[in-house]
Every structure is written in structure tokens, then in C-alpha cells.
NUMI-689924 format. One record per residue (C-alpha): residue in one letter; x, y, z. Coordinates in steps of 0.05 Angstrom, whole numbers, padded with zeros to 5 digits. Layout:
<recs>
<rec residu="a" xx="X" yy="Y" zz="Z"/>
...
</recs>
This chain:
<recs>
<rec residu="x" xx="03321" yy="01109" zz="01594"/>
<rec residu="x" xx="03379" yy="01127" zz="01566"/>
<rec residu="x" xx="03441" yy="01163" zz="01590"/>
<rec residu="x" xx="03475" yy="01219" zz="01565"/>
<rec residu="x" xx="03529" yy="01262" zz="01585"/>
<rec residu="x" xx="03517" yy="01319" zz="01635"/>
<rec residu="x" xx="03557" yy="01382" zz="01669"/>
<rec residu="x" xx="03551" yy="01411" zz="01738"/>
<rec residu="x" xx="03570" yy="01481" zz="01759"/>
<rec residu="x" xx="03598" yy="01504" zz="01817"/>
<rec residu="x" xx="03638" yy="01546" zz="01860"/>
<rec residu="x" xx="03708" yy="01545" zz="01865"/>
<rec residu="x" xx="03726" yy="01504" zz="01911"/>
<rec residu="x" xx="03663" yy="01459" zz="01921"/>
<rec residu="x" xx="03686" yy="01408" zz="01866"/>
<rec residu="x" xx="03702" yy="01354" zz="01902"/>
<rec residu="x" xx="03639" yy="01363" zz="01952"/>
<rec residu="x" xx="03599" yy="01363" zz="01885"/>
<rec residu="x" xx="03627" yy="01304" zz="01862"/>
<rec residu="x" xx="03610" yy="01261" zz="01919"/>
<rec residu="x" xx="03534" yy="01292" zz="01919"/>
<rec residu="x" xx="03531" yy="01263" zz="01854"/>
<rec residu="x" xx="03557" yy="01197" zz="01867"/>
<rec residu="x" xx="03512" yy="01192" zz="01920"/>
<rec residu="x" xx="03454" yy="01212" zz="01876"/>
<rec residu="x" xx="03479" yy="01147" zz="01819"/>
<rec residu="x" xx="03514" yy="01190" zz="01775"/>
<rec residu="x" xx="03563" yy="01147" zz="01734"/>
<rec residu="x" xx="03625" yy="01173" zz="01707"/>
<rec residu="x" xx="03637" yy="01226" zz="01754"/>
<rec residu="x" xx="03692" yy="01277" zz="01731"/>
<rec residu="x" xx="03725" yy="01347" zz="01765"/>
<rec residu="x" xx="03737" yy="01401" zz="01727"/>
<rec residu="x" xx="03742" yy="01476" zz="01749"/>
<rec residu="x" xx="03680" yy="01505" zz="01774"/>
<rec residu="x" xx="03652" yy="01439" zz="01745"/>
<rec residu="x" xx="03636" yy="01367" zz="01753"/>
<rec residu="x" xx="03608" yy="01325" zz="01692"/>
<rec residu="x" xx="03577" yy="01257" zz="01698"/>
<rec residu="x" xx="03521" yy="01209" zz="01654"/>
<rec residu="x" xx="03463" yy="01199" zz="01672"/>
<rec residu="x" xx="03385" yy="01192" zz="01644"/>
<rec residu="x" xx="03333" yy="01240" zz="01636"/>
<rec residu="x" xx="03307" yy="01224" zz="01716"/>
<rec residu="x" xx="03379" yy="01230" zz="01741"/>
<rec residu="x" xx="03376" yy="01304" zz="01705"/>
<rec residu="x" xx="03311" yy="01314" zz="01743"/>
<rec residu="x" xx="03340" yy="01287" zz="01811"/>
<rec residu="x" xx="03411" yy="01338" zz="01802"/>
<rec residu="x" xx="03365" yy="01400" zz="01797"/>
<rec residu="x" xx="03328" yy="01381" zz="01856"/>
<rec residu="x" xx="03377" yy="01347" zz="01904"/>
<rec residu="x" xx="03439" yy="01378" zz="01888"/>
<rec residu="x" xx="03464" yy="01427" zz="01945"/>
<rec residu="x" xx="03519" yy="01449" zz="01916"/>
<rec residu="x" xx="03507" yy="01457" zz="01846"/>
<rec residu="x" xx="03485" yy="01526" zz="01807"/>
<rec residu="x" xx="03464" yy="01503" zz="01741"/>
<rec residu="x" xx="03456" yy="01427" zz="01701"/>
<rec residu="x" xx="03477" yy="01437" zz="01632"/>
<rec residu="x" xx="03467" yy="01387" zz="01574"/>
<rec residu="x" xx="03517" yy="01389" zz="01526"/>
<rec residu="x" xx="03477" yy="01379" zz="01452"/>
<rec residu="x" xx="03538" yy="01409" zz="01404"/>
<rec residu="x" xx="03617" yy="01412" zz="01410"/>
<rec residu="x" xx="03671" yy="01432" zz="01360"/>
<rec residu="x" xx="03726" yy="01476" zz="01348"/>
<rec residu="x" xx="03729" yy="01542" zz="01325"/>
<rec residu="x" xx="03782" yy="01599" zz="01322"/>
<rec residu="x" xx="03741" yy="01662" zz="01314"/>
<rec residu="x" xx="03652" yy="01684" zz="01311"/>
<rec residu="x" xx="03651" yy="01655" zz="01238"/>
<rec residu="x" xx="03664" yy="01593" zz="01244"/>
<rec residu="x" xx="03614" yy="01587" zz="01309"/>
<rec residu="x" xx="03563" yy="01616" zz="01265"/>
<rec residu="x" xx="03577" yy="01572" zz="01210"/>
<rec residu="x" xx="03576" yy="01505" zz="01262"/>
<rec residu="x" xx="03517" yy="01528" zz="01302"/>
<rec residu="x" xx="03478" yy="01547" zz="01237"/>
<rec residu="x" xx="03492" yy="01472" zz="01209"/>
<rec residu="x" xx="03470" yy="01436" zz="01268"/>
<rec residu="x" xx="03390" yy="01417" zz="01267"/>
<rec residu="x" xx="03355" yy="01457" zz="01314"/>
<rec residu="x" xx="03292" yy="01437" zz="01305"/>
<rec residu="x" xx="03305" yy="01373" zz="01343"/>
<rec residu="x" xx="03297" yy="01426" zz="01418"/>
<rec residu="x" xx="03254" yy="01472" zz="01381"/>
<rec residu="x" xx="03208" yy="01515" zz="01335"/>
<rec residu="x" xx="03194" yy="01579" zz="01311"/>
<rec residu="x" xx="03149" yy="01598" zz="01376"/>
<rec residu="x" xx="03211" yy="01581" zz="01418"/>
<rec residu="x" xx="03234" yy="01633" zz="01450"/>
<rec residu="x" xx="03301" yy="01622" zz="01479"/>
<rec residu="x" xx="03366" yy="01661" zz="01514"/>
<rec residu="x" xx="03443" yy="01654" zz="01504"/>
<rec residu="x" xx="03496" yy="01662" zz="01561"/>
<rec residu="x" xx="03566" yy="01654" zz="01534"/>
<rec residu="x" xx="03629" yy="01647" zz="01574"/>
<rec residu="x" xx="03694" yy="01652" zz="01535"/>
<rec residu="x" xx="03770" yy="01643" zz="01550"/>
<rec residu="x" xx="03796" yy="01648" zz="01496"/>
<rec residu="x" xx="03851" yy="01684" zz="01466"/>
<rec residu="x" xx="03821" yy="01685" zz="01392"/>
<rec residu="x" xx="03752" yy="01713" zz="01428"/>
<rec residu="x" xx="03753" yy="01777" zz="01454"/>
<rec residu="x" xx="03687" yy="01784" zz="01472"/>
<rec residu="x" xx="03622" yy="01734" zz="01497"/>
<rec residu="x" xx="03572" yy="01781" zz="01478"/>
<rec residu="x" xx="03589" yy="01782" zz="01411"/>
<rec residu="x" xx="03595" yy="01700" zz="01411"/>
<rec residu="x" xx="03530" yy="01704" zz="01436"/>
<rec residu="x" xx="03504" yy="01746" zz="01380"/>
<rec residu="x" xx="03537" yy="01709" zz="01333"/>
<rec residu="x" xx="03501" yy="01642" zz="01363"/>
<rec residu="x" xx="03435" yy="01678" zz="01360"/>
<rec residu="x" xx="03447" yy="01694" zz="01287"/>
<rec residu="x" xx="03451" yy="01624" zz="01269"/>
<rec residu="x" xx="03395" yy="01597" zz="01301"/>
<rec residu="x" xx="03343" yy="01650" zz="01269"/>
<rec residu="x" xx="03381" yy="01657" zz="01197"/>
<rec residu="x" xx="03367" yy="01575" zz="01195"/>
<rec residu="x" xx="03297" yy="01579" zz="01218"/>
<rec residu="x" xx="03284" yy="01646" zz="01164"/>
<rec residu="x" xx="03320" yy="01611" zz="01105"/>
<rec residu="x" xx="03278" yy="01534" zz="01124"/>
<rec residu="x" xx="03204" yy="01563" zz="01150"/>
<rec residu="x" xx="03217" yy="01643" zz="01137"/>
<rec residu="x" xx="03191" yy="01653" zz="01204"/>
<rec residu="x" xx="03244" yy="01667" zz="01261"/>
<rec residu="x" xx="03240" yy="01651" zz="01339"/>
<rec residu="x" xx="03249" yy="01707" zz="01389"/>
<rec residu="x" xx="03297" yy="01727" zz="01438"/>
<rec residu="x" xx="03277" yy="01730" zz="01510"/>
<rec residu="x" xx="03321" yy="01754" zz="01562"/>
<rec residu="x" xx="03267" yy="01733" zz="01619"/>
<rec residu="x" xx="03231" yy="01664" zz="01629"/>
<rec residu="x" xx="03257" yy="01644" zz="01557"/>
<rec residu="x" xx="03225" yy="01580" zz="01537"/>
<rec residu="x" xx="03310" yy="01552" zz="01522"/>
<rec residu="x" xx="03366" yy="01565" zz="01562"/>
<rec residu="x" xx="03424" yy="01556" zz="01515"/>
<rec residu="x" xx="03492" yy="01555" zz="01543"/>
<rec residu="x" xx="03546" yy="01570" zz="01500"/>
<rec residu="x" xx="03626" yy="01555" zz="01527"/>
<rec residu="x" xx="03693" yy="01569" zz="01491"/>
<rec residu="x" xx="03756" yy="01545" zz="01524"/>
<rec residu="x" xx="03810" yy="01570" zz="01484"/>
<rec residu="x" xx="03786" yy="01537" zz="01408"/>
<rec residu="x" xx="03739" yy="01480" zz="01436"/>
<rec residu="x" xx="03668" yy="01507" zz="01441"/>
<rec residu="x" xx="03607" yy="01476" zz="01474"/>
<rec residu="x" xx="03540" yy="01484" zz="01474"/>
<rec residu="x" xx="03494" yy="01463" zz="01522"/>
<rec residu="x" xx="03414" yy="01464" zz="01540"/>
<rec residu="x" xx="03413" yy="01493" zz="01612"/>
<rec residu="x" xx="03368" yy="01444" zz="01648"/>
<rec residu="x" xx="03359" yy="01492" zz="01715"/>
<rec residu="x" xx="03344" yy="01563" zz="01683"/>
<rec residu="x" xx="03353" yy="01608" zz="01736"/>
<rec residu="x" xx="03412" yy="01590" zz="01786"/>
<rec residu="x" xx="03408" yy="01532" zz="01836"/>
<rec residu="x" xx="03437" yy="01572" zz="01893"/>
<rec residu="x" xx="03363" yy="01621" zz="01891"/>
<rec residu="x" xx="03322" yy="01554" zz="01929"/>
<rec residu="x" xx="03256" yy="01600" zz="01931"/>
<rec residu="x" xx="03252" yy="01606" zz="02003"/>
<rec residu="x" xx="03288" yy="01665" zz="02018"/>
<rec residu="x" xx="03234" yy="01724" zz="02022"/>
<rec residu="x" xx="03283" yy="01783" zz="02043"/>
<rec residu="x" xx="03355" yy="01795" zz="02055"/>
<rec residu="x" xx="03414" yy="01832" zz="02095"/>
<rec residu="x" xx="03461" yy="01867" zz="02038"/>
<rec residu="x" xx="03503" yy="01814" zz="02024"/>
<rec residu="x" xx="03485" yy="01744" zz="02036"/>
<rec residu="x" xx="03518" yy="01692" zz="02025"/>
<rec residu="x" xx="03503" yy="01637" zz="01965"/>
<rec residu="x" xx="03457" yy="01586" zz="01995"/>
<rec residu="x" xx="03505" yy="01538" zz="01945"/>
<rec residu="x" xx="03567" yy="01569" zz="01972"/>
<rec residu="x" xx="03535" yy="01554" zz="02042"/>
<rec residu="x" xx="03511" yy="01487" zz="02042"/>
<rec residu="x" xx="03580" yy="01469" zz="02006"/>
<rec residu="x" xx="03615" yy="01498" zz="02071"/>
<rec residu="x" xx="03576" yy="01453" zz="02123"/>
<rec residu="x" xx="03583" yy="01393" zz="02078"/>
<rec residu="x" xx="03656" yy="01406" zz="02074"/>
<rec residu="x" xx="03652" yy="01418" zz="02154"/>
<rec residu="x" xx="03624" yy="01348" zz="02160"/>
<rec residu="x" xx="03551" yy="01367" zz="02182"/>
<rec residu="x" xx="03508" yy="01313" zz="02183"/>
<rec residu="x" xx="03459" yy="01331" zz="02233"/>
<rec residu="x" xx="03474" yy="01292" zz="02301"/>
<rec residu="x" xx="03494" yy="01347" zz="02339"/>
<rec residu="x" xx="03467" yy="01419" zz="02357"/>
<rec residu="x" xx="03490" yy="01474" zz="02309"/>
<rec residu="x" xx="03508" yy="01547" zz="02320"/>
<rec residu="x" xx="03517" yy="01604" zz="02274"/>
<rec residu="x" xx="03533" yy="01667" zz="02322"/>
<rec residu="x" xx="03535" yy="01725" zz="02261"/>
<rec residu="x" xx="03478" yy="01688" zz="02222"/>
<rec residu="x" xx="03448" yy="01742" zz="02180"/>
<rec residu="x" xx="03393" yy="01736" zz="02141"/>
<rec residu="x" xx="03395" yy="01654" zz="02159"/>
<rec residu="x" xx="03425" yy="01614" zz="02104"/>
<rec residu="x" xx="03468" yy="01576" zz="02150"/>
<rec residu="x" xx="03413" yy="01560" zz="02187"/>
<rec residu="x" xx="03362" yy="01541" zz="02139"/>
<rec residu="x" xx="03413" yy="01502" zz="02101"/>
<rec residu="x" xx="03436" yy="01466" zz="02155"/>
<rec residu="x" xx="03368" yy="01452" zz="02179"/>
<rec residu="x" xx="03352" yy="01424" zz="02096"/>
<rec residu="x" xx="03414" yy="01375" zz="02108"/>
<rec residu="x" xx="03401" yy="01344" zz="02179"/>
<rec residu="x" xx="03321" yy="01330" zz="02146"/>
<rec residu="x" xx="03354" yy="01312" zz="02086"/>
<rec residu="x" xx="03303" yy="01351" zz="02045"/>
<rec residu="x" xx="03320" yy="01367" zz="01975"/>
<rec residu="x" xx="03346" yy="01448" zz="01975"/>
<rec residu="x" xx="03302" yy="01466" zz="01910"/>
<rec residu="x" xx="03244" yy="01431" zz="01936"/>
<rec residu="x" xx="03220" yy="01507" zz="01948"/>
<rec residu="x" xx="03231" yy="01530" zz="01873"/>
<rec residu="x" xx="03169" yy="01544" zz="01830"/>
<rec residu="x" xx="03198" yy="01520" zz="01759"/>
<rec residu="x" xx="03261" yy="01499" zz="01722"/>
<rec residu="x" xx="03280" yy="01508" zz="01660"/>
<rec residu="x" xx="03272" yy="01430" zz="01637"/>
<rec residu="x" xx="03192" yy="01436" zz="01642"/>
<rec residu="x" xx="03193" yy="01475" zz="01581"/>
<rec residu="x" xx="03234" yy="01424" zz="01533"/>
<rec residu="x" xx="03198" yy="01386" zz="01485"/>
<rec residu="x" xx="03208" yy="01317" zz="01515"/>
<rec residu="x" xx="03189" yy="01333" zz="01584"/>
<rec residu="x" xx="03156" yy="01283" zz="01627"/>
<rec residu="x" xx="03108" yy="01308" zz="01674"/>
<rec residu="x" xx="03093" yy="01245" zz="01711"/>
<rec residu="x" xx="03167" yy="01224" zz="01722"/>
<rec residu="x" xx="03185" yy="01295" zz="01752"/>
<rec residu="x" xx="03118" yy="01290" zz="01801"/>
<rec residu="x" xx="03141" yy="01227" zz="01827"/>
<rec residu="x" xx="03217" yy="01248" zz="01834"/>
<rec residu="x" xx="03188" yy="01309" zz="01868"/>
<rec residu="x" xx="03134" yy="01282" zz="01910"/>
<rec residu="x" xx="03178" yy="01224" zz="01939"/>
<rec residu="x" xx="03200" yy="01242" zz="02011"/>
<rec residu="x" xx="03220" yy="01177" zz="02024"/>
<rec residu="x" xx="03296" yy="01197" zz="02047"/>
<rec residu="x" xx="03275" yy="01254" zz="02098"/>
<rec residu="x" xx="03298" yy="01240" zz="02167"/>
<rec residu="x" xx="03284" yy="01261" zz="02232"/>
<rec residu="x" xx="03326" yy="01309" zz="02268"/>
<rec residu="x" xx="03331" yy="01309" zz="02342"/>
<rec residu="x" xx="03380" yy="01364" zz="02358"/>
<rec residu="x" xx="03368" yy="01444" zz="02352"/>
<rec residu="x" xx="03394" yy="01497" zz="02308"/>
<rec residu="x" xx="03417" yy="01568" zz="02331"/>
<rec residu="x" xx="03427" yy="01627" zz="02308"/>
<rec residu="x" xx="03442" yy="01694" zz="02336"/>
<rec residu="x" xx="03458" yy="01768" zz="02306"/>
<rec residu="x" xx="03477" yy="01837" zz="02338"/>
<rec residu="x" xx="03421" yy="01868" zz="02285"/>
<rec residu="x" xx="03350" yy="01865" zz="02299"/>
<rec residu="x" xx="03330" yy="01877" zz="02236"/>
<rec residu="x" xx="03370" yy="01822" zz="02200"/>
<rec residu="x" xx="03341" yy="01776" zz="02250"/>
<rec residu="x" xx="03272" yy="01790" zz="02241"/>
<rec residu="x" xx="03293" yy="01774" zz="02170"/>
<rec residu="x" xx="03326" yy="01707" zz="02183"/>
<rec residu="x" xx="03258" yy="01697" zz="02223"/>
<rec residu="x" xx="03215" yy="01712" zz="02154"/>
<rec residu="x" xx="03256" yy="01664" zz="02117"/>
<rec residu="x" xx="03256" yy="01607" zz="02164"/>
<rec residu="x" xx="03189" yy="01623" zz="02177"/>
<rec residu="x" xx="03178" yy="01613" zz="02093"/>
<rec residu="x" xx="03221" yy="01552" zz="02086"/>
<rec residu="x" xx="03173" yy="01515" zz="02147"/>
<rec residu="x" xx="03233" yy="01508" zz="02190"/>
<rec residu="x" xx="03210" yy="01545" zz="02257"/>
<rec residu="x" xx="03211" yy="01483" zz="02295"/>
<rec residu="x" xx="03279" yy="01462" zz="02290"/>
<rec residu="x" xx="03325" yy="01533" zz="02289"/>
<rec residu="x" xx="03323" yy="01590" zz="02343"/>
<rec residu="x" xx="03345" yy="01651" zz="02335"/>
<rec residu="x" xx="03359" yy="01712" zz="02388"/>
<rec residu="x" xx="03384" yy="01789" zz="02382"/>
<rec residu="x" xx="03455" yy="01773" zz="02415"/>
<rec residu="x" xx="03527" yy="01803" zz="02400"/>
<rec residu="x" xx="03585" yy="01759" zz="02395"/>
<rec residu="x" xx="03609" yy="01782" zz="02459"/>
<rec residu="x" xx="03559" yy="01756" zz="02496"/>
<rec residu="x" xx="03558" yy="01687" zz="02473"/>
<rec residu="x" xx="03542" yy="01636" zz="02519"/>
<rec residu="x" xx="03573" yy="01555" zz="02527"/>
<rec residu="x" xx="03533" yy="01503" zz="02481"/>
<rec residu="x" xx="03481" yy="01454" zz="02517"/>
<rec residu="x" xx="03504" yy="01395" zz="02473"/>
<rec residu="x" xx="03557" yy="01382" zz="02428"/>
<rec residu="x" xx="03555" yy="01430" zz="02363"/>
<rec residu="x" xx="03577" yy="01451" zz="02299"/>
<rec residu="x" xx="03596" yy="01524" zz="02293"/>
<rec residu="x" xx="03595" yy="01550" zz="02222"/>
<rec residu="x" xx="03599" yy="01629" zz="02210"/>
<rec residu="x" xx="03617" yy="01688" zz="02165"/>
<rec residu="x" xx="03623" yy="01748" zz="02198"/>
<rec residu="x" xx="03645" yy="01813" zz="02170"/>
<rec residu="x" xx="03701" yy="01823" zz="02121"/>
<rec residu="x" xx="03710" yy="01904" zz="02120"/>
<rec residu="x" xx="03715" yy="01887" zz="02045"/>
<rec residu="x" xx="03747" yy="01963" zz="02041"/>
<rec residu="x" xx="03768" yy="01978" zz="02102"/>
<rec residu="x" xx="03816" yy="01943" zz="02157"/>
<rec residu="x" xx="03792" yy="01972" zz="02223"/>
<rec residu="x" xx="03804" yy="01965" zz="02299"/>
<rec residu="x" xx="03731" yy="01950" zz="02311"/>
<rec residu="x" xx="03736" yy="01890" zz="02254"/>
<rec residu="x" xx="03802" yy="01861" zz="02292"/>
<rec residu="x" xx="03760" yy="01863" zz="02355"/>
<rec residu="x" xx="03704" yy="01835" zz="02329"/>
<rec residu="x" xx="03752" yy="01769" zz="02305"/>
<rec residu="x" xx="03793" yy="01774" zz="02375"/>
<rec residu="x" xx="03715" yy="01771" zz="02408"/>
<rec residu="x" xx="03696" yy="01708" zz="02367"/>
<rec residu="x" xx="03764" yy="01680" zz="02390"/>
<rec residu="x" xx="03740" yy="01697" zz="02466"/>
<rec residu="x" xx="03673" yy="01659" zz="02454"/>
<rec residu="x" xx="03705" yy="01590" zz="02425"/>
<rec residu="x" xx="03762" yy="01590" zz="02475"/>
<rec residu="x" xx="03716" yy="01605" zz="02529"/>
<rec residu="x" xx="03633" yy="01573" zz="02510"/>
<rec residu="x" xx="03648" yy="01523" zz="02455"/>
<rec residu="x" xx="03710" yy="01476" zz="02489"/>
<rec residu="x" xx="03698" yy="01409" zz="02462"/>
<rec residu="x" xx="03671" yy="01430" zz="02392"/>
<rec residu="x" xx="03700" yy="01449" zz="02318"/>
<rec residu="x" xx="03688" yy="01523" zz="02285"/>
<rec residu="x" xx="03699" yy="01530" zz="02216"/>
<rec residu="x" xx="03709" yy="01611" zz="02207"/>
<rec residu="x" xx="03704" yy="01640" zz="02128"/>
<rec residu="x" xx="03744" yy="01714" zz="02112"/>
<rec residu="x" xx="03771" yy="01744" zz="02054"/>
<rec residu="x" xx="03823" yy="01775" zz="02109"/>
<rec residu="x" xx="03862" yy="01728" zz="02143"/>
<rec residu="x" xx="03902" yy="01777" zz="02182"/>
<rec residu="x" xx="03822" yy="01785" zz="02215"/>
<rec residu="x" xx="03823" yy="01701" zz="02225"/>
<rec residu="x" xx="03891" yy="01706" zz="02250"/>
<rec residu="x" xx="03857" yy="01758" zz="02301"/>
<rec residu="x" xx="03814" yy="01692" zz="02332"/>
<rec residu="x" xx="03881" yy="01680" zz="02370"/>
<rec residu="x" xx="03883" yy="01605" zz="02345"/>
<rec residu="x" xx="03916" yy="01561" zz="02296"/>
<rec residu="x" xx="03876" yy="01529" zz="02258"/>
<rec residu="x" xx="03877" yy="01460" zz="02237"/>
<rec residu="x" xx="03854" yy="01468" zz="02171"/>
<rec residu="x" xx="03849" yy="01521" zz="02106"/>
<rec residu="x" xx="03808" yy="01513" zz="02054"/>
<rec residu="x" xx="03811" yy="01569" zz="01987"/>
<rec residu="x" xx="03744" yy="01593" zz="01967"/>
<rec residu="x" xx="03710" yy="01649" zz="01932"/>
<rec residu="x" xx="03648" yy="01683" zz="01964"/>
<rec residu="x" xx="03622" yy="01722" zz="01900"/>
<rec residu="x" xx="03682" yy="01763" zz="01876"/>
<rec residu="x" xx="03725" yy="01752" zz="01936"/>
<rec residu="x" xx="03784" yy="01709" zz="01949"/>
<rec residu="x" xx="03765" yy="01678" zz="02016"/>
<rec residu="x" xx="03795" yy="01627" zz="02062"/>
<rec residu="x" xx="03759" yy="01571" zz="02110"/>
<rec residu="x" xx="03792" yy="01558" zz="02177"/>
<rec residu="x" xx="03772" yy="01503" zz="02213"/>
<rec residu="x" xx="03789" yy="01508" zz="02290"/>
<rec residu="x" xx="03785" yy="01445" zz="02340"/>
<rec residu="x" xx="03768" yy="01478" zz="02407"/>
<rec residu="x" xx="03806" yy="01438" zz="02470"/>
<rec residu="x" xx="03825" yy="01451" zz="02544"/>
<rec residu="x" xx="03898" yy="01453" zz="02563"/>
<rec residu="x" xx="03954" yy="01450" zz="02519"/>
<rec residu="x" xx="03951" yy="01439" zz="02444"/>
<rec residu="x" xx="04008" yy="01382" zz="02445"/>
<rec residu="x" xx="03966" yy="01345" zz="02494"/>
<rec residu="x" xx="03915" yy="01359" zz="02449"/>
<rec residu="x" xx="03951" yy="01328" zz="02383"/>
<rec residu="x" xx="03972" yy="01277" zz="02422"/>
<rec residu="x" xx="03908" yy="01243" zz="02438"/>
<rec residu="x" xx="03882" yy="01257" zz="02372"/>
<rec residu="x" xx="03942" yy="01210" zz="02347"/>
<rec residu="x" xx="03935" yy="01164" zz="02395"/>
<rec residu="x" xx="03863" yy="01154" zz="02379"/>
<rec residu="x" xx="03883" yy="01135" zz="02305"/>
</recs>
């Protein structure tokens, strides 16, 4: 098969974790861009990157680039390129634009424009015209303008990566199973030790953790993407990419999870329960306050409470409390703590020994990773040196 070139989305800040995912995966020339990683590959490597990726929100094949200066001209381009080649008149299909451009003011009028020229070609060659639909379109077209270089792109995924299709209820704000699963990669989870979320929520942590340590593919849970619709599809080479299990492993330690909310732990219960994982994660009504040493060596990963308004006593004491619990139940073990405050991580009484910028949905957040020792922290330094 041949390759062609590709684009992966992402999150701020999950670039680089991206990038190695899809090195891993056999994708050749691998290249970081913001919020994106593009790469080559063939039509089963665009197949594999839907399903494997953990990190990734959306595969996008780029079909059409050139440059433009204002709606015109992309009408003009788009309208001159040969659609029929990824579809007909029955085709329904859906346009998301993103623009930053100073000569476009506005993406929904790029994506009219875009729309324009695909059904004016198809009136003037078969005077018949293909429908927009906003839901379950049969093409996801992309469209991307970076100051006058625009791109457009067949979105292979459809709906977003980060919605795996296991998740049957939620707290109000989760966090981005993406977003999540980029965090414990970037916390070097691998699975051979226990893990411990103590604010877990509705359970992505959890789950997501659990998906790595099998090694099971995250969208293994999804019911369709986008690429099953395209005219070239091939149904027997996505069944065996799907059906092949061959790289799930076993996993020997435990997964826990605890929340001060019965409610949001029955939920995290309903959607472990749905992704099949009940064997490997437990999860107990607890407050933070009452957390209690590991068993085994762990992994901590958590995102408590911002007080995305509001900066209150009751928040700082919540961050001094988690602060109590590593210090005191988790000596021996690493914490990685995300905030959008970080007068609240500064609360946890420890210096970190490592901050990482991210975004959780619209907010500026930073990842402190914390190395939990007895005695002093030179001592502490010290031996890690000397261990070098």
C-alpha cells in the first residue's frame, strides 16, 4: 500500500508524547507542530492511529493545499479541485474550519464559502447537489488557514478520539480521556506498579490507566469512525487490525480509586463497569483526608478541584490535605498533581521536581510532579545523583 501524508491532533502540550505513540505504531516521518504531529503512513497505519492512538483527537488527511488571501480565492481553489474522486451527489458531508489568519475574519464564513464550491461544481457538472449534514455526515472535511496557506483535509476519525465509547455517565467536568492518558504517559506509567487516583471522579484516570498497563487499544470501545464511510474503505483490513489482540498484556498489580462523592463514585463504578475493567480497579467513598499508606509501590496521578472562580480557604485545605497524605501514606512513590492555580499546588507544602504547561479544556493548567522521600531533600538529591 501506499503512503501518504497524515496529521494528528492534540492537546497542547501532548506533542511530544504523541510523537513517540506514533513512532511506536511505524509512522515514518514523524513531525511536531502545535497541537499537532504529522507523519506518512498507508491506508492500515491510518486505521491503526484511530484505534491505538491515546493521545490523539482526530487523524486528518490532507487531499488539497494552497494559498489564499481572502473567501474568493478558497472558493475559486476548492471549486477547481475534482471532488468526485471522495464523492458523489448522495454524499452528504460537514465542514469545520479553523482560521488564523489576519486576512480571515471569520471560519464560519470560510466554511460557507468551502461548501459553496463543492455543490456549485456538482450543480454546474450533474445539476444535482450533495447535502449538508451537521450529524453522522457521510465526509468529514477539515478545512485549516494559517495565515495565507490553507489546507484541506478528509477527517479520518469523525467524532473526537478523546469520546472512547465507554464512558456511560459523568461528574460535571471530566477530564479529556486524551488529555488523561497523555498525563500518565508523560508520568511514565507503564503498568508494573499499583496506581492511585485519590479525587478520581467519574474514573478516567482509572480506566485509562487500566487501557495502558493491558495495552488495549483506547477506541477499541467506539462504534464507528468516520473512515468506514469513504469510498475506498476496506472492510477486511480494518477487521483484522481491530480483531488482533496480539499486544495485550497481563497486568498483575491493582488500580485505585477513591472520591469524597458517592454519587460520582457510583458513576466511576458504571463506567468501569462498561469498559470490562472491574477486575483490575477498586474504588471506595473516601475523602483525601483519610487516605491511607500504599500496599506496594504506586503511581499517584490526580486532578482535584480548581475553584475555577473562586480562591477559597476550603480549596487551600483541600491542597494542604493532599500534601498531608503524600508526606505521610505515599513515602517512597512519585505524584504528579494537575491545577490551573498553582498558588493551590504550592498549598501541597512541596517542591516539586518537575512542571509541565498544559491546557485542560479552556484552562491554562500546570503538572507538578512530586518525588515523595523520608528525611531531608539534599540527602534525597544526593542519592539520586549518586545513582546516575
Amino acid at each position: 500500500m501506499k503512503d501518504f501524508e497524515l496529521v494528528a491532533k492534540t492537546y497542547y502540550g501532548l506533542e511530544e508524547i504523541l510523537a513517540k505513540e506514533l513512532t511506536e505504531l511505524g509512522a515514518n516521518n514523524v513531525t511536531i507542530g502545535r497541537r499537532a504531529v504529522s507523519f506518512t503512513g498507508d491506508k492500515a497505519l491510518m486505521y491503526k492511529t484511530n484505534l491505538h492512538l491515546r493521545t490523539a483527537i482526530r487523524i486528518l488527511k490532507p487531499i488539497l493545499k494552497f494559498k489564499a488571501t481572502d473567501a474568493d480565492m478558497v472558493y475559486d481553489k476548492v471549486k477547481a479541485f475534482d471532488w468526485s474522486k471522495f464523492m458523489t451527489v448522495k454524499t452528504t458531508f460537514a465542514i469545520d474550519a479553523t482560521v488564523n489568519s489576519e486576512s480571515f475574519r471569520h471560519s464560519k464564513f470560510v466554511a460557507y464559502r468551502v461548501k459553496d464550491a463543492i455543490v456549485d461544481q456538482f450543480m454546474e457538472r450533474e445539476n444535482h447537489r450533495p447535502s449538508v449534514r451537521i450529524n453522522n455526515p457521510d465526509l468529514f472535511i477539515n478545512v485549516h488557514i494559517s495565515h495565507d496557506e490553507c489546507t484541506l483535509s478528509l477527517d479520518s476519525s469523525g467524532e473526537s478520539l478523546h469520546k472512547r465509547g465507554y464512558r456511560n455517565s459523568q461528574n460535571e467536568a471530566p477530564i479529556s480521556e486524551a488529555l488523561a492518558a497523555g498525563m500518565l504517559l508523560m508520568a511514565g506509567w507503564n503498568g508494573e506498579t499499583d496506581f492511585v487516583d485519590p479525587m478520581c471522579g467519574s474514573g478516567t484516570f482509572l480506566i485509562e490507566a487500566a487501557l495502558i498497563a493491558l495495552n488495549i487499544p483506547p477506541c477499541i470501545y467506539r462504534k464507528s469512525f468516520a473512515f468506514e464511510k469513504w469510498n475506498d474503505f476496506d472492510a477486511d483490513l480494518f477487521d483484522n487490525i481491530y480483531n488482533d489482540d496480539s499486544c495485550e498484556r497481563e497486568f498483575t498489580h491493582k488500580i485505585y480509586g477513591y472520591d469524597i462523592n458517592k454519587r460520582t463514585v457510583e458513576i466511576a463504578n458504571e463506567n468501569i463497569k462498561s469498559a470490562g475493567l472491574s477486575k483490575y480497579i477498586e474504588i471506595k467513598q473516601r475523602p483525601i483526608a483519610e487516605f491511607e499508606p500504599m500496599p506496594q509501590k504506586a503511581l499517584m496521578v490526580t486532578n482535584p478541584p480548581y475553584g475555577e472562580r473562586i480562591l477559597s480557604d476550603d480549596l487551600f485545605n483541600l491542597y494542604r490535605q493532599i500534601g498531608s497524605a503524600l508526606k505521610h501514606g505515599f513515602v517512597g512513590n512519585e505524584a504528579w498533581v494537575i491545577s490551573s492555580h498553582t498558588d493551590c499546588l504550592a498549598a501541597i507544602g512541596m517542591k516539586p521536581s518537575k512542571k509541565v504547561e498544559l491546557r485542560n479544556g479552556a484552562l491554562d493548567c500546570e503538572y507538578w510532579k512530586y518525588e515523595i522521600f523520608a528525611g531531608k531533600r539534599n540527602d534525597f538529591v544526593r542519592k539520586k545523583k549518586e545513582k546516575k
